[in-house]
C-alpha positions in Angstrom: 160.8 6.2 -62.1 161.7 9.4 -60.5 164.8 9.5 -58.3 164.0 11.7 -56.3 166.0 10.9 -53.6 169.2 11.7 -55.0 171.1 14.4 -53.7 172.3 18.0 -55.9 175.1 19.5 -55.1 175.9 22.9 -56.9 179.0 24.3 -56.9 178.3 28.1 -58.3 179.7 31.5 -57.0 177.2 33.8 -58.4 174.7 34.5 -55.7 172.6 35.2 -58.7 173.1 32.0 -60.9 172.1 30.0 -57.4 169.1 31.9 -57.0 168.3 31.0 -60.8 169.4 27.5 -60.7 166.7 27.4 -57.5 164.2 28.4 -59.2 164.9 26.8 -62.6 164.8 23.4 -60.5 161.5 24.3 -58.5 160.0 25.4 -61.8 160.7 22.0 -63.5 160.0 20.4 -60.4 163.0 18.9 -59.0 162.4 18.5 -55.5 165.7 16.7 -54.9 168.0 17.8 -51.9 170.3 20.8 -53.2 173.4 22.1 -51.0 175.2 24.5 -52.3 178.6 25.3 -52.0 180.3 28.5 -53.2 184.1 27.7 -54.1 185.7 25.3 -55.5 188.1 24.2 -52.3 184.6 24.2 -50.3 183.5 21.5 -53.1 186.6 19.7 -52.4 185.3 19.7 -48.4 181.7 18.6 -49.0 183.4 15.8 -51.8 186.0 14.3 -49.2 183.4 14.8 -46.1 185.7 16.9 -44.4 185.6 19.9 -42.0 181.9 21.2 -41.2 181.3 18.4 -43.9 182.2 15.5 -41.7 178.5 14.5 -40.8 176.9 12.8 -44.1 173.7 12.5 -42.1 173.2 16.1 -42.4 175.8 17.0 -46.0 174.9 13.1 -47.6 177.4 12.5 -51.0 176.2 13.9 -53.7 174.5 12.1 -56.9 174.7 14.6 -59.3 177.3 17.4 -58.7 176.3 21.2 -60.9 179.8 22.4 -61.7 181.0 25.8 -62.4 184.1 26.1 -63.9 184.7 29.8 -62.9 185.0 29.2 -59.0 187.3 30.9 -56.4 190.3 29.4 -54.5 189.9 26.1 -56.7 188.2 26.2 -60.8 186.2 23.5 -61.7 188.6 22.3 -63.4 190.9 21.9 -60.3 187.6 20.7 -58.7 187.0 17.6 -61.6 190.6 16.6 -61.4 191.0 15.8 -57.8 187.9 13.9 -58.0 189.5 11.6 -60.8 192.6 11.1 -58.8 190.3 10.2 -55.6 190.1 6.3 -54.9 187.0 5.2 -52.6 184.7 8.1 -53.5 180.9 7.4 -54.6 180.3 7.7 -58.3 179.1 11.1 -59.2 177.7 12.9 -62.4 179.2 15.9 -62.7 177.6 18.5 -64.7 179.6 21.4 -65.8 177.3 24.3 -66.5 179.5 27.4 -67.4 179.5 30.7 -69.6 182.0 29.4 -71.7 181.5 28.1 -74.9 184.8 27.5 -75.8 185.8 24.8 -77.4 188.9 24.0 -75.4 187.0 24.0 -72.1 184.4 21.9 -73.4 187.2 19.5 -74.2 188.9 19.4 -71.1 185.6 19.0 -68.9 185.2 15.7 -70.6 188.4 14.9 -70.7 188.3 15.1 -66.9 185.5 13.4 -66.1 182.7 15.9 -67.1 179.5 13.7 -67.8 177.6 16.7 -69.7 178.6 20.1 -70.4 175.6 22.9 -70.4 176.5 26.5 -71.3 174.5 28.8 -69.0 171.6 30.0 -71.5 171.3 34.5 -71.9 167.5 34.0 -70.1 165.9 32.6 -66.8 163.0 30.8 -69.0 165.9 28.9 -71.0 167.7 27.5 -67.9 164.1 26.4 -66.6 164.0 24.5 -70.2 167.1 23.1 -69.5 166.3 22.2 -65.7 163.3 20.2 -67.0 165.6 18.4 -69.4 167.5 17.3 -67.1 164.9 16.4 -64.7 163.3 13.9 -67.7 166.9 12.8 -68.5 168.7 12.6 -65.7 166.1 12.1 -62.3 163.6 10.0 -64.9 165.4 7.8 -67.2 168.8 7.3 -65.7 169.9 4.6 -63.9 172.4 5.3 -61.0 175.2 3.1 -59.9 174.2 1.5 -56.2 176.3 1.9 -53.8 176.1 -0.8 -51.2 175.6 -1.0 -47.8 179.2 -0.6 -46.2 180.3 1.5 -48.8 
C-alpha cells in the first residue's frame, strides 16, 4: 500500500542537495507532495503554520519531515527540539539526513526525536539507492498514525 498522499517536507539549504534530493525521489518514484523550506526558523514557520504558512490548504502538515542539521538562523537540532517541546502538533517522522557522521550528532538526533538518521552518500546514484529505500520502507510498509477529523 503506497502512501502516496503523504506530504515531504525538506528542510535543506544547499540549493544543490535539493536539486539532488528531487531527483533522487523522482528516480525512485516518490511522487509525494515535497515543499521545501531552506532554514531552519522557516521550518519552524511551515511546522507551527505560521506566517505565509497559515493556509494548510495550500502548505498541508507534513508526514515525513527531511532534516538537515546544518541549516541557517535555526540547526536541525534547534529545529527537532522545539518540535518535542510542541503540544498539539501532528505526529511527524523526521528524518535527519546530514554530512555528519559523527557519533555525537547521531546521538543527539535520536535523542531528540530523530526517527532515522541517513548520512548524505559521496554520489547522486547512492542517494537515489537510498530514496528507493525509503520509498519501500517508509511510503510502502509503514503505517502512519491517523489523525482524525478535528484534529
Amino acid at each position: 500500500m503506497e502512501n502516496q498522499d503523504k506530504v515531504i517536507l525538506l528542510v535543506e539549504d544547499s540549493e544543490d542537495d535539493i536539486f539532488l534530493m528531487k531527483r533522487a525521489f523522482k528516480a525512485a518514484g516518490i511522487t509525494n507532495p515535497l515543499f521545501v523550506v531552506n532554514d531552519g526558523e522557516a521550518a519552524v514557520d511551515y511546522l507551527s503554520g505560521k506566517g505565509v504558512f497559515a493556509n494548510r490548504d495550500e502548505y498541508p502538515y507534513p508526514s515525513l519531515i527531511f532534516l538537515d542539521l546544518k541549516l541557517p538562523y535555526l540547526t536541525g537540532f534547534d529545529v527537532l527540539d522545539w518540535h518535542q517541546k510542541q503540544n498539539g502538533l501532528p505526529e511527524a517522522i523526521f528524518i535527519v539526513i546530514s554530512s555528519s557522521n559523527q557519533p555525537t550528532d547521531l546521538n543527539r538526533a535520536y535523542r531528540l526525536g530523530a526517527s532515522s538518521y541517513v548520512v548524505k552518500p559521496p554520489t547522486a546514484e547512492q542517494l537515489i539507492d537510498i530514496a528507493k529505500a525509503f520509498r519501500i520502507y517508509w511510503l510502502s510498509c509503514n503505517a502512519f498514525p491517523v489523525v482524525a477529523a478535528t484534529e
